[in-house]
C-alpha positions as CSV (number, residue, x, y, z in Angstrom):
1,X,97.9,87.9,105.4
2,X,95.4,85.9,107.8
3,X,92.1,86.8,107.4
4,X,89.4,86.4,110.1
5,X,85.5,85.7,109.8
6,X,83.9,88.7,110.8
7,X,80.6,86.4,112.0
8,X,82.4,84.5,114.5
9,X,86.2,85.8,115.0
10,X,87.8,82.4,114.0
11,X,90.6,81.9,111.0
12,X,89.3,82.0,107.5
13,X,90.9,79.3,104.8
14,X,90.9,79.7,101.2
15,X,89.2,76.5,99.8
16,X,88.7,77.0,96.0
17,X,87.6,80.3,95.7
18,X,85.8,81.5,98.8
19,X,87.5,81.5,102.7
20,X,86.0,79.4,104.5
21,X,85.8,79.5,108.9
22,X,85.6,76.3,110.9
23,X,81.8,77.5,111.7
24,X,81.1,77.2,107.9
25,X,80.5,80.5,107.4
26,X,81.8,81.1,103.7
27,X,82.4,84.3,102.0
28,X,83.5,84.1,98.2
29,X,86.4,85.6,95.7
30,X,85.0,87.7,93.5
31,X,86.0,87.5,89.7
32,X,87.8,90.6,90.0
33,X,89.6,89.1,93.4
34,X,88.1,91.1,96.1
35,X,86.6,89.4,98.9
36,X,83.3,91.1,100.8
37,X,83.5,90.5,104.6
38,X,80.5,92.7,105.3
39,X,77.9,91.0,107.1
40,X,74.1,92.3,107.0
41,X,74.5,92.8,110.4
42,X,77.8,95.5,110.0
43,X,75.9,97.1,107.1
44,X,74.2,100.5,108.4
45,X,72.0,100.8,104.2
46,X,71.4,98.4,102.0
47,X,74.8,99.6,100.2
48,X,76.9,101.4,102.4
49,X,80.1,104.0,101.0
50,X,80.7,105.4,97.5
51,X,78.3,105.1,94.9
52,X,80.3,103.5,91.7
53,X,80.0,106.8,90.0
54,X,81.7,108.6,93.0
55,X,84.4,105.6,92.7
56,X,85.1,106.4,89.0
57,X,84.8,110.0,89.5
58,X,87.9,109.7,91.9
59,X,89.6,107.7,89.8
60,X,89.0,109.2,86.7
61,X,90.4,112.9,88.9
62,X,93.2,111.3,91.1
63,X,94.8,109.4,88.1
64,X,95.2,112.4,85.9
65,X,98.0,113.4,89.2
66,X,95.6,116.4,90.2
67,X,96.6,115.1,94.2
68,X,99.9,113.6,93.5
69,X,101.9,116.0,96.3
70,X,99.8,113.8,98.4
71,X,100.9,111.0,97.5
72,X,104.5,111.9,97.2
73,X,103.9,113.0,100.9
74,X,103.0,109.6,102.3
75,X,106.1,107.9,100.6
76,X,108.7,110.5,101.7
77,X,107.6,110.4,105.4
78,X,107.4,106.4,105.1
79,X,110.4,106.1,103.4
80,X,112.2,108.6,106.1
81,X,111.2,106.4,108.7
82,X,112.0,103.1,106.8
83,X,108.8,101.6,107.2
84,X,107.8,98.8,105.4
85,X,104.9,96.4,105.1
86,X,102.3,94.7,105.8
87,X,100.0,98.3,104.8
88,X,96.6,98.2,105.4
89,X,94.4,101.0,103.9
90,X,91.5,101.7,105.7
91,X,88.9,103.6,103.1
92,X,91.3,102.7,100.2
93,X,89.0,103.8,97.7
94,X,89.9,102.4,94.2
95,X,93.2,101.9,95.1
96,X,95.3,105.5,94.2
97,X,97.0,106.4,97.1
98,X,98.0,102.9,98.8
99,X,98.9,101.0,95.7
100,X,101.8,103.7,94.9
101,X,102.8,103.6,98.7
102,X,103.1,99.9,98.8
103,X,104.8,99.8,95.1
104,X,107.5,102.6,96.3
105,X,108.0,100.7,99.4
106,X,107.8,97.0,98.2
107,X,105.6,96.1,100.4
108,X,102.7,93.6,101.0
109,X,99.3,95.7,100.8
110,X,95.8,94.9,102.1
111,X,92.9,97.7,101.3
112,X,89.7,97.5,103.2
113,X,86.5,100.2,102.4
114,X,83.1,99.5,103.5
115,X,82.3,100.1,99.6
116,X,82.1,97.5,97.7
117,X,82.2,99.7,94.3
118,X,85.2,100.6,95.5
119,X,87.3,97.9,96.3
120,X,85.8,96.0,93.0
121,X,87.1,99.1,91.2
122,X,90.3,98.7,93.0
123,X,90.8,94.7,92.5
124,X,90.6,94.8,88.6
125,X,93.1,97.1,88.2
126,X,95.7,96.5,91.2
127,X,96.5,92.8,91.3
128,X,99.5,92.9,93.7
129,X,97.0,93.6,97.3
130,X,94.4,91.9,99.2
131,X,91.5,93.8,98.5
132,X,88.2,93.8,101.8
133,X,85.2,94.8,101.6
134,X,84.4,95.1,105.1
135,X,83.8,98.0,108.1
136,X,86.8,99.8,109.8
137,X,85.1,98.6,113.3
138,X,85.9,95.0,112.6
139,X,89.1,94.7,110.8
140,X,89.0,91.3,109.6
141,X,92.8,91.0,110.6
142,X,94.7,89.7,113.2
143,X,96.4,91.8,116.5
144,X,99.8,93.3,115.7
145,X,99.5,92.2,112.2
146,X,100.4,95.2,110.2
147,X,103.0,97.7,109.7
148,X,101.7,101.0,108.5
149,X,98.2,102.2,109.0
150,X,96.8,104.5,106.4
151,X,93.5,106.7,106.8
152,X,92.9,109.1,103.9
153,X,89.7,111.6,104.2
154,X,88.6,108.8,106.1
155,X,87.6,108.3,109.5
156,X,89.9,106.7,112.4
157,X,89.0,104.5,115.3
158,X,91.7,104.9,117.6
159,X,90.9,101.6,119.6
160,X,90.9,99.0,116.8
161,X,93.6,100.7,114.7
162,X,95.7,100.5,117.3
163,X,94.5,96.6,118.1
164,X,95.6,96.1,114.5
165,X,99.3,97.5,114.1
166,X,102.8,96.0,115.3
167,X,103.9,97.3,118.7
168,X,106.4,99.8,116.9
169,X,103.5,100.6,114.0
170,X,102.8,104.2,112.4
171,X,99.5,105.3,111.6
172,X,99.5,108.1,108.6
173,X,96.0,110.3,108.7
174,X,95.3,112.5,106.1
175,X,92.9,115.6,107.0
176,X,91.0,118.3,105.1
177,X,92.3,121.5,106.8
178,X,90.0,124.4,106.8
179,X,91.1,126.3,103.6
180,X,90.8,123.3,101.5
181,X,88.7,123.6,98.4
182,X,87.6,127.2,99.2
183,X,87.2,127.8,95.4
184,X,85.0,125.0,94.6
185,X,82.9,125.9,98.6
186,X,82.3,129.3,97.1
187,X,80.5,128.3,93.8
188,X,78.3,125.6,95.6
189,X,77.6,127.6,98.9
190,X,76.2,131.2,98.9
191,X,78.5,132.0,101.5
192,X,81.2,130.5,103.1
193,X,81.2,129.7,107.0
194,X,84.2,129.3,109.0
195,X,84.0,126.1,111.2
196,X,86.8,125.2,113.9
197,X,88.5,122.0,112.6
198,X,91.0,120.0,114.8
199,X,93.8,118.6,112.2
200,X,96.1,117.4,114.6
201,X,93.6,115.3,116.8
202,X,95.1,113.6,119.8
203,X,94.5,109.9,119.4
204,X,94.2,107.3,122.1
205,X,96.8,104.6,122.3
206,X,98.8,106.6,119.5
207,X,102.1,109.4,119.9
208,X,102.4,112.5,117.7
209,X,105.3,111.9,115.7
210,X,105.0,114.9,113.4
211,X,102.7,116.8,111.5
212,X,102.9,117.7,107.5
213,X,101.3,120.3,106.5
214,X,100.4,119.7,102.6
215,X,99.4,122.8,100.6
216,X,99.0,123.1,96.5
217,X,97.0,124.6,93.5
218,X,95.3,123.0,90.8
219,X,93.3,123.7,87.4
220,X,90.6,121.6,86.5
221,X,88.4,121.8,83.5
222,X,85.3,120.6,81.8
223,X,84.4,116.8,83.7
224,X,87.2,116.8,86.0
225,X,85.3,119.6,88.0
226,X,82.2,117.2,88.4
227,X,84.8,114.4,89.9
228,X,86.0,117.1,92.0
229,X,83.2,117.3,93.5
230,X,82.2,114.4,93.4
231,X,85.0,113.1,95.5
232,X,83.8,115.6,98.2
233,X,81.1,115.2,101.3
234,X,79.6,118.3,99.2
235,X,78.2,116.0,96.9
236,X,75.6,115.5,99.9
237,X,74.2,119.3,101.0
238,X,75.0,121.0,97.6
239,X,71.7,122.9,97.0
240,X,70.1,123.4,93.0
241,X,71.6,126.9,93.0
242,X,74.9,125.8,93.7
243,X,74.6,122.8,91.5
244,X,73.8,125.1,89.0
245,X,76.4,127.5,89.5
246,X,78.4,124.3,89.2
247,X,77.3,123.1,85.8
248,X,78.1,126.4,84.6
249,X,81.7,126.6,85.4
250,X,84.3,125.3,83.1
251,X,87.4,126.5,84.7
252,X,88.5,126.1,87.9
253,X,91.7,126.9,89.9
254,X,91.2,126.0,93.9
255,X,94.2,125.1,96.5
256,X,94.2,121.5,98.1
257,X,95.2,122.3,101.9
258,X,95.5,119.2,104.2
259,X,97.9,117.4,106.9
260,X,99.7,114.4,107.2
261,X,100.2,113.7,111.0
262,X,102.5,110.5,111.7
263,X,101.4,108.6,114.7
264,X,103.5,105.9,116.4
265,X,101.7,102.9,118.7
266,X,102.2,104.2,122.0
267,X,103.7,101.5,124.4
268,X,101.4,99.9,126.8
């Protein structure tokens, strides 16, 4: 897959290990294989996305199979509409999700998250992918260049997603819905506050295909409630009396609620 400098726009080439733009700008392979093509000037803090604890918290959770009906969920709808690669993940996280998609599919994989814990994470264990550090506004890649799209608890940008897929491309979003993770809400929280949540958004340059609607319970015990949480935007606005509440719970069982909604590229 062609990479592009995200300084200037033109064609990165791999000399030795960095890629290298006609304009000289030069942005090295990391040891674990990753490249970061993250400018200061993209950067919104000093070191933007998931913490490295957060990263292995969400490892540590996901590969234990807590959130595998997810997963299953993006290769059965792929797989029913025969897609195959080039995938780009956009917040790909450590890897979980995409690197099973791409496996079951046999396809070529590039993950991008504007973390760089995260794709570092990612690139020392999953070998087999491209692996960007870089900002979902500027996709380093070319137009039309990939395949299938994935967005997972992440956010979408309906205007350079759309600049990045094939003309007959899928994008696959994965939402919270508005029951998910009431159990662990209602130990952090003192109450619980309903908030109107659009799941099935309607997206610019994109057709609904279908929405799945993805619905499961869990038990988690001992740490794997801290990488629960962890894994969650909670992490940000819990309060000491929830964290608290929190340390003192050693059991939990909560339901994971989300959607899958399947977007084609809409023809121009």
């Amino acid at each position: 897959m062609e990479l592009f400098c995200p300084i200037c726009g033109k064609l990165l080439e791999k000399v030795d290990r960095a890629f290298v733009c006609e304009a000289r700008h030069s942005f090295d392979i990391a040891r674990q294989g990753y490249v970061n093509l993250l400018p200061v000037q993209q950067k919104h803090s000093k070191n933007p996305g998931d913490t490295r604890e957060q990263v292995l918290a969400r490892r540590s959770f996901l590969e234990a199979g807590f959130y595998s009906p997810i997963c299953d969920a993006l290769i059965d709808a792929a797989k029913s509409l025969g897609l195959t690669g080039p995938i780009l993940d956009v917040g790909c996280g450590e890897g979980y999700y995409c690197s099973r998609l791409a496996e079951a599919l046999n396809a070529e994989l590039i993950g991008l998250d504007i973390s760089k814990e995260a794709v570092r994470c990612a690139a020392a264990k999953y070998k087999d992918a491209q692996w960007l550090c870089a900002t979902a506004s500027h996709i380093p890649l070319a137009d039309g260049s990939v395949n299938l799209l994935t967005s997972l608890f992440a956010l979408t940008l309906p205007e350079e997603f759309s600049r990045i897929l094939a003309d007959d491309g899928y994008y696959f979003q994965v939402l919270a819905a508005e029951d998910h993770l009431l159990g662990l809400k209602s130990i952090i929280y003192p109450e619980l506050k309903h908030r109107q949540k659009d799941t099935v958004p309607e997206l610019a340059g994109f057709a609904l295909e279908k929405t799945i609607p993805i619905r499961f319970t869990f038990t988690v015990e001992g740490e794997q409630i801290h990488n629960l949480f962890s894994m969650t935007p909670h992490v940000f606005r819990i309060s000491k009396e929830g964290a608290e509440r929190l340390k003192n719970t050693h059991t939990l069982t909560d339901t994971a609620s989300c959607v899958l909604n399947v977007y084609r590229k809409a023809a121009k």
